[in-house]
C-alpha positions as CSV (number, residue, x, y, z in Angstrom):
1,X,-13.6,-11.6,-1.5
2,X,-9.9,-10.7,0.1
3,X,-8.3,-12.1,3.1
4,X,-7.3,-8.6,4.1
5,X,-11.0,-7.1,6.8
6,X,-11.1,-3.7,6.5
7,X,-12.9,-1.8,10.0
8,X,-15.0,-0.1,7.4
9,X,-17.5,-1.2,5.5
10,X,-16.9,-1.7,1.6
11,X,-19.3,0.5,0.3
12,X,-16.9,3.4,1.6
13,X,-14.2,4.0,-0.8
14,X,-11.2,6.4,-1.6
15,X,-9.6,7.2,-4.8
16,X,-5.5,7.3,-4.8
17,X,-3.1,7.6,-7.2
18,X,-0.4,4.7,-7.3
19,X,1.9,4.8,-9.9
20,X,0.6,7.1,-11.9
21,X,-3.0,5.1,-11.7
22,X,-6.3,6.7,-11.0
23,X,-7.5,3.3,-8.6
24,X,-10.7,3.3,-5.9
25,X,-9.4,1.5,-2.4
26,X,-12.1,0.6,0.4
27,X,-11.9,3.1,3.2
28,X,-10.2,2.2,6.6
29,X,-7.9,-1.0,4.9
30,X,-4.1,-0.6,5.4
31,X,-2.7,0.3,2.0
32,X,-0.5,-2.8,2.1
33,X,-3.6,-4.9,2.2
34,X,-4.8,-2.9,-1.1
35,X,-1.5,-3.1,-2.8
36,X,-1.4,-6.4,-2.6
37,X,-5.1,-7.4,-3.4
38,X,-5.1,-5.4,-5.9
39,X,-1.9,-7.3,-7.5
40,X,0.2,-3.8,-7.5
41,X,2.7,-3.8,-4.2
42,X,5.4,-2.7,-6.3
43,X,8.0,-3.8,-3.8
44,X,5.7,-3.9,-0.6
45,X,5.6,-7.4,-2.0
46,X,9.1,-7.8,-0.1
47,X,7.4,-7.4,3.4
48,X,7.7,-9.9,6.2
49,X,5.8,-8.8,9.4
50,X,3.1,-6.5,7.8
51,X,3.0,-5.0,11.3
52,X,5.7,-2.5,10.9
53,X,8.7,-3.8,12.4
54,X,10.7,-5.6,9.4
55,X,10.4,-1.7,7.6
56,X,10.3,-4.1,4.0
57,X,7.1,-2.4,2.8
58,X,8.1,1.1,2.4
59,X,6.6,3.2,-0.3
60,X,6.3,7.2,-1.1
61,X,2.9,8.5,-0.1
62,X,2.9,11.7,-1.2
63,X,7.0,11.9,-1.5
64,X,7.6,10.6,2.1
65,X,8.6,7.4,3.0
66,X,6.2,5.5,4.6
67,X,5.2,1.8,6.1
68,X,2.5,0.4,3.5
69,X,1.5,-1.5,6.2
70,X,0.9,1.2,8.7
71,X,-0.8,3.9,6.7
72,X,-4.1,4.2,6.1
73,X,-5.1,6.0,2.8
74,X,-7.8,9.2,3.4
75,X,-7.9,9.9,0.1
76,X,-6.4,11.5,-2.8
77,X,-2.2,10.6,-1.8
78,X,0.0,9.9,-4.7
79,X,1.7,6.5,-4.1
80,X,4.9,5.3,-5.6
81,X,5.5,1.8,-4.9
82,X,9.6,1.6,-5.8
83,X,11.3,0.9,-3.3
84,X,12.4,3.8,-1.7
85,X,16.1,2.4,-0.1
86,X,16.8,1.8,-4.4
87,X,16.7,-2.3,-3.9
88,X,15.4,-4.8,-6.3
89,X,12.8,-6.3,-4.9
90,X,13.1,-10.0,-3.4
91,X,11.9,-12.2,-6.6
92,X,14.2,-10.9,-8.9
């Protein structure tokens, strides 16, 4: 069990490419939540508000820059978890 809810329940499920993964992620959960359950935020891992505001969880969904922590995967995006402004991220 996570600390991240989701507003759907587990047995729904979508399949997303993130860094070149095949990986299954429960429907309706942010895909900041995910990232980082699943141990794979890439640097997401750098975020401070997870509500949008600090902008540190940015990742490429589908080639766009986007707020890990605001998007919802529907299925089938192709997630790149660098960070998209080129910095290292925080822990190294």
């Amino acid at each position: 069990m996570t600390a991240f809810r989701s507003i759907v329940s587990p047995d729904k499920h979508v399949t997303l490419t993130v860094d070149g993964k095949s990986v299954t992620a429960p429907r309706g959960q942010s895909l900041l939540a995910f990232l980082l359950a699943a141990g794979m935020p890439g640097a997401a891992a750098d975020f401070h508000c997870a509500i949008g505001q600090c902008q540190r969880c940015l990742v490429r969904v589908d080639g766009k820059v986007r707020a890990a922590c605001l998007t919802v995967p529907q299925g089938g995006e192709t997630i790149d978890t660098g960070a998209p402004d080129g910095r290292s991220p925080a822990w190294i």
